[in-house]
C-alpha positions in Angstrom: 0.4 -8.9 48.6 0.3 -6.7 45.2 3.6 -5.3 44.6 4.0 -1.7 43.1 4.2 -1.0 39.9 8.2 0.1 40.1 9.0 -3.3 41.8 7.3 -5.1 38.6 9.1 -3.1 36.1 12.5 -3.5 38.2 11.8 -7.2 37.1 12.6 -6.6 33.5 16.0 -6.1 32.0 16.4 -2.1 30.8 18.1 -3.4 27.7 17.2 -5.7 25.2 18.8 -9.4 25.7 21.2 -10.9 22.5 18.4 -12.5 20.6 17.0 -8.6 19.7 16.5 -8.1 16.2 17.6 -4.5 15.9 18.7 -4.2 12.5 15.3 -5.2 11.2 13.5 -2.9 13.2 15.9 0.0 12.7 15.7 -1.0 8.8 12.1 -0.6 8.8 12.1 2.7 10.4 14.6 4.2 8.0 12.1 2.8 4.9 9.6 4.7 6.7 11.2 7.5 7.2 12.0 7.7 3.3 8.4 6.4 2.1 7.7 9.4 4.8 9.6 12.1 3.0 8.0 10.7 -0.5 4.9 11.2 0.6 5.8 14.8 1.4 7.1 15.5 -1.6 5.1 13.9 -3.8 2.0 16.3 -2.2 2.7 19.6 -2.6 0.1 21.3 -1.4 0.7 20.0 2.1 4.2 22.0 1.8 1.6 25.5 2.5 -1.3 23.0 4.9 -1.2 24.2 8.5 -0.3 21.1 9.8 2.5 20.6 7.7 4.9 20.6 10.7 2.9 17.7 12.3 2.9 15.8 9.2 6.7 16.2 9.7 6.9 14.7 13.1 4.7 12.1 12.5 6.3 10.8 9.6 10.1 11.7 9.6 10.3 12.8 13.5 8.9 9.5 15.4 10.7 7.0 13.2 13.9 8.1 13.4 13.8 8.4 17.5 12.4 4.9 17.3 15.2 3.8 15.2 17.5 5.7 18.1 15.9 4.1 20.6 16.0 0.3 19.0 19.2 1.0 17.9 20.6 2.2 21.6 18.9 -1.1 23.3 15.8 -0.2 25.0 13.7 -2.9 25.4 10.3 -0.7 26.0 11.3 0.6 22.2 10.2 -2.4 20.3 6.3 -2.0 22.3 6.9 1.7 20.8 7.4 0.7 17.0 3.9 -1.8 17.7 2.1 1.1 18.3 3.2 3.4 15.8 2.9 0.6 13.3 -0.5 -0.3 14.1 -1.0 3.6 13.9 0.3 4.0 10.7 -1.2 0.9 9.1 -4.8 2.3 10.1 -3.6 5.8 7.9 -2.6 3.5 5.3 -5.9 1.6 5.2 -8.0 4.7 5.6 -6.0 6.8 2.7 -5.9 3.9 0.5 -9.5 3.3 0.4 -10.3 7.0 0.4 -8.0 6.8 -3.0 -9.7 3.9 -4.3 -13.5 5.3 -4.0 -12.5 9.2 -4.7 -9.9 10.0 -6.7 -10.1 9.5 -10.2 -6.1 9.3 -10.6 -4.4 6.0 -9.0 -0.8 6.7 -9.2 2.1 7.0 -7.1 -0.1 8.2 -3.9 -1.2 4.4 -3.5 1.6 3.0 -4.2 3.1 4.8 -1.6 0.2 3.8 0.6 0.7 0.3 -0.5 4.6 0.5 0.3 4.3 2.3 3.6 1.1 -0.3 4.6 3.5 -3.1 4.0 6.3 -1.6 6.0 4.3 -0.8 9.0 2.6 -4.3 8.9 6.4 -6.0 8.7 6.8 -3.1 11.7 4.3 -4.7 13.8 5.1 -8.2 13.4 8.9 -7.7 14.1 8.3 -5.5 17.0 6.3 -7.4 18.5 8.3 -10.5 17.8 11.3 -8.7 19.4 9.4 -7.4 22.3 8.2 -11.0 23.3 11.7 -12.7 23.0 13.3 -9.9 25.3 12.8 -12.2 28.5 12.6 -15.5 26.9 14.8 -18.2 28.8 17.2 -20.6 26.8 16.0 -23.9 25.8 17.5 -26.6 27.5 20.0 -28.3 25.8 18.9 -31.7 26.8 15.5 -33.1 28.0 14.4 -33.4 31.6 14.3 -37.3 32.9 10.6 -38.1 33.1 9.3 -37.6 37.1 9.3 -40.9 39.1 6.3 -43.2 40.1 4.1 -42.0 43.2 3.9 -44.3 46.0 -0.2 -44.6 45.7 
């Protein structure tokens, strides 16, 4: 019998077990959040861009709930910071070959690509590392004894 989907998800644990590796997430966020606000104002002329309040959100906004969210427990929040990761490293590699073949200055732009890249790759693995260990079981202390002979 398939079960619904609320009995599956009653299965897991609403909040993340001890081996959670909050800080690291959390301290990623909040280097996002700054290489976020760089990136702002380092570009002026998105300061008067029509999407300048979505720019906001995506890059100051969504972090810092994400860091809320690690920080308070959730175990669904470490899935969260995979996705935006992967998000964000796709912007990175997009901007930072759009900088390499067009614009004839290389300066701080790409190395704030570069930084922000490297952040959300360190995102993906760490989130996804914590997000795998929330269920895990202990190892046992000491190994089983081996299973005995059949009688064939």
């Amino acid at each position: 019998m398939i079960q619904p989907v609320y009995a599956v998800a009653s299965n897991f644990p609403s909040f993340y077990s001890p081996p959670m590796k909050r800080t690291a997430l959390v301290s990623l966020l909040v280097g996002l959040v700054a290489v976020g606000l760089g990136a702002l104002i380092d570009r002026p002329e998105l300061a008067t861009a029509p999407t300048l309040h979505w720019w906001i959100a995506y890059l100051v906004v969504a972090p810092l709930g994400l860091a809320v969210l690690v920080w308070r427990g959730f175990w669904w929040a470490a899935m969260a910071c995979v996705m935006y990761g992967t998000v964000g490293l796709a912007l990175d590699l997009a901007t930072t070959i759009q900088i390499l073949t067009k614009d004839p200055e290389v300066g701080l732009s790409f190395l704030n690509n570069l930084l922000s890249g490297g952040l959300n790759f360190l995102l993906i693995l760490f989130g996804g590392r914590s997000f795998l260990d929330v269920n895990q079981a202990p190892s046992p202390q000491e190994p089983r004894p081996p299973n005995p002979p059949s009688p064939s």
